[in-house]
Structure formats: C-alpha cells, structure tokens
C-alpha positions as CSV (number, residue, x, y, z in Angstrom):
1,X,8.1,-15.7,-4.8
2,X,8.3,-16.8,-1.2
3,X,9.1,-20.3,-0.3
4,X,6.4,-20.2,2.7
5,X,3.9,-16.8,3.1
6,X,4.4,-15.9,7.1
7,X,1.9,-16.7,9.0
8,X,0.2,-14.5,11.5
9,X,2.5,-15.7,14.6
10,X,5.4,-14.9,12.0
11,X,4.4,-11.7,11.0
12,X,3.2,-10.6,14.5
13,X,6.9,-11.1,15.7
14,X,8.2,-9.3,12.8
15,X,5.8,-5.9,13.3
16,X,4.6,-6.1,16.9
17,X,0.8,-6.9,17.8
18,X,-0.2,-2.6,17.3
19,X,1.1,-2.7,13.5
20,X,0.0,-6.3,12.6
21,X,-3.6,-5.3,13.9
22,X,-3.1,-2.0,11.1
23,X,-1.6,-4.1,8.6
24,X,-4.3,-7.0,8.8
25,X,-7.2,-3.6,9.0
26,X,-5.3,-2.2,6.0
27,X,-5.9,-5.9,3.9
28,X,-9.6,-6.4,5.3
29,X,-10.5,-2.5,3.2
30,X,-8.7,-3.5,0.5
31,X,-10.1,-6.8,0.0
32,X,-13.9,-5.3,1.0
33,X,-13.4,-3.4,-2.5
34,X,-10.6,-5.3,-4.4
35,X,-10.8,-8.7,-6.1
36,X,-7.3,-9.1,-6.8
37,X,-4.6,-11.6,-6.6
38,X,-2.6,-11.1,-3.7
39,X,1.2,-12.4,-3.7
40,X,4.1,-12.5,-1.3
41,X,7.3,-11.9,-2.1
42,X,10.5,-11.2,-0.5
43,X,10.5,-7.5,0.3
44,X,14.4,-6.9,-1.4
45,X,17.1,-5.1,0.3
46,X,15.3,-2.5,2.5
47,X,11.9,-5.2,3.6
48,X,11.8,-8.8,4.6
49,X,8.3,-9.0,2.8
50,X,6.3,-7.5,0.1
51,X,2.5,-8.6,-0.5
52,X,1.2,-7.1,-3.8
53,X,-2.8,-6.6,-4.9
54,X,-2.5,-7.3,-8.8
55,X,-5.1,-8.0,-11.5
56,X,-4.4,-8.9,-15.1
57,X,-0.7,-8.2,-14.8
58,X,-1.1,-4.8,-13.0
59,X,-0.4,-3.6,-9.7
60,X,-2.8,-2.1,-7.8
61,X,-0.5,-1.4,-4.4
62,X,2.2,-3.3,-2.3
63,X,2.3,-3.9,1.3
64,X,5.6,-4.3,3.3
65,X,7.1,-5.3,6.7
66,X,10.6,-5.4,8.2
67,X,11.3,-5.3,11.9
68,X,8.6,-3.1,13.8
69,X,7.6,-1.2,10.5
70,X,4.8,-2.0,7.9
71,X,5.0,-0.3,4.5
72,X,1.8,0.9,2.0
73,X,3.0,1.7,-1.5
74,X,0.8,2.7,-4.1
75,X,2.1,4.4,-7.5
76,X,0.8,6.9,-9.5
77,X,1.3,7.1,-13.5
78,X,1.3,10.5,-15.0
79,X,-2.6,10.6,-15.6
80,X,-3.0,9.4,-12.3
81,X,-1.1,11.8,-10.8
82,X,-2.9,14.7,-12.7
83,X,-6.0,13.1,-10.5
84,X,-4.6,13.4,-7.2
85,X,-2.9,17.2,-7.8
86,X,-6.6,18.1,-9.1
87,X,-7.8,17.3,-5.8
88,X,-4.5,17.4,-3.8
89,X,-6.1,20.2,-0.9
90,X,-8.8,17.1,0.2
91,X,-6.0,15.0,1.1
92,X,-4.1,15.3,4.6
93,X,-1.0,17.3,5.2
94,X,0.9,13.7,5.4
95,X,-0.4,12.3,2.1
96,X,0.6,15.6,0.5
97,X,4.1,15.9,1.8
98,X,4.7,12.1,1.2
99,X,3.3,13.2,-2.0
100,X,5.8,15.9,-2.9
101,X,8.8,13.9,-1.6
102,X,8.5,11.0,-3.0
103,X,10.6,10.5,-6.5
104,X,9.2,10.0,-9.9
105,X,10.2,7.3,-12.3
106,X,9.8,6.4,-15.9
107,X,6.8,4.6,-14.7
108,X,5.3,6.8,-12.2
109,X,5.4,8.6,-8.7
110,X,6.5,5.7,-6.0
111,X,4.5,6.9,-2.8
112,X,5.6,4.6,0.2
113,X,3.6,5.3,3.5
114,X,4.7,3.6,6.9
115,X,1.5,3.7,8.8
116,X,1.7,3.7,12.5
117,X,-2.0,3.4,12.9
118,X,-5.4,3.8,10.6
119,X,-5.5,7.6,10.8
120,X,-4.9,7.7,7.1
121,X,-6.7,4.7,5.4
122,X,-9.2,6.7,4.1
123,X,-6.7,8.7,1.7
124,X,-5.4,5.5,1.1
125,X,-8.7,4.2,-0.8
126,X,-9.4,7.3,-2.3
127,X,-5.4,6.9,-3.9
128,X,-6.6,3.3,-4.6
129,X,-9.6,4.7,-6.2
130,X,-7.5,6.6,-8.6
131,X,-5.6,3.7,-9.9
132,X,-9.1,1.4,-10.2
133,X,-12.4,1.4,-9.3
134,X,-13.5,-0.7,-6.8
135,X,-14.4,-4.4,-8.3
136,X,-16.6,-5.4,-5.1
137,X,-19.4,-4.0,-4.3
C-alpha cells in the first residue's frame, strides 16, 4: 500500500498531460461499468505505481505509470483465454500480437498494454467483459 495515492498534479508530472488525459478516460469506462474497489500500490521494480480494480479478493485489471508511460494489464485464466481465442479475429492487430507475446503463468496469460491514446479501449472492455460482467448498469 501506498503511504499517499498521487494526486492529479502528481500523476500529471509523472505521465505528461496527453497520457494522464488517457489514463483518467481509461478509469471513467471502467468505473461506468465496474463497482470495484480500487487500490494504489507501488508499481514494483519496472512502475512507480499500480492502481488495481478488485472485488471479493479478485482482480479484475491493474493500471500503471512510470515516467511518460501508462500501463493497462488485464490477465486471462485458461477459460478465459479459450474466450478471447474463440473470438480472437474481432480484436485488433495490436491486441492480438500483445496477445501472442505475452507469457503465460501458472495463473494465467499477463497481457500488459501501454496505451498512447484511446484507440483501443474498446477491446479493452470487451477483455474486461471476459473476466466479469459488467456490475453497473
């Protein structure tokens, strides 16, 4: 746990004004369909923070930022991941190669997107949507 959550003049320093303005558009969809708990944490050795969407001890996805770089990761267990490659062709190019190259653990495929802008939030929800269905309506 973080000793004090940055605040937005924090986090715009860290990322720049074009990625906070992604980052902050990337937490307003989530939150539109997501009740979750949301918690910040120090982002380890390659982040400075992480802010993970979890409910009832599950993670539903993990934001991260560093110097002029956000991250979106979202991992998919094996049934999970049976979803996506059923539908894999309706997904971009980008989601598919990130997709392919990303490595799979005991625990699931670790898919970690930097986003430069919203082009892919869409395939971002629908990847949300295979971990859980949307809680908001």
């Amino acid at each position: 746990m973080l000793e004090r959550t940055p605040d937005a003049e924090q986090m715009t320093a860290l990322v720049g004004v074009p990625l906070y303005e992604v980052w902050n558009r990337l937490c307003v969809l989530i939150d539109e369909k997501y009740d979750m708990e949301r918690l910040w944490n120090n982002g380890g050795k390659a982040w400075t923070y992480e802010y993970k969407y979890r409910r009832g001890g599950k993670t539903l996805c993990a934001l991260y930022a560093r110097e002029n770089c956000i991250g979106f990761m979202i991992i998919l267990g094996k049934e999970e991941r049976i979803k996506f490659e059923k539908d894999r062709e309706s997904y971009s190019k980008e989601v598919q190669i990130i997709y392919d190259e990303s490595r799979t653990y005991h625990d699931g495929k670790w898919m970690m997107f930097e986003p430069e802008d919203t082009s892919l939030f869409d395939d971002f929800i629908r990847l949300l949507n295979i971990k859980r269905k949307p809680n908001r309506k």
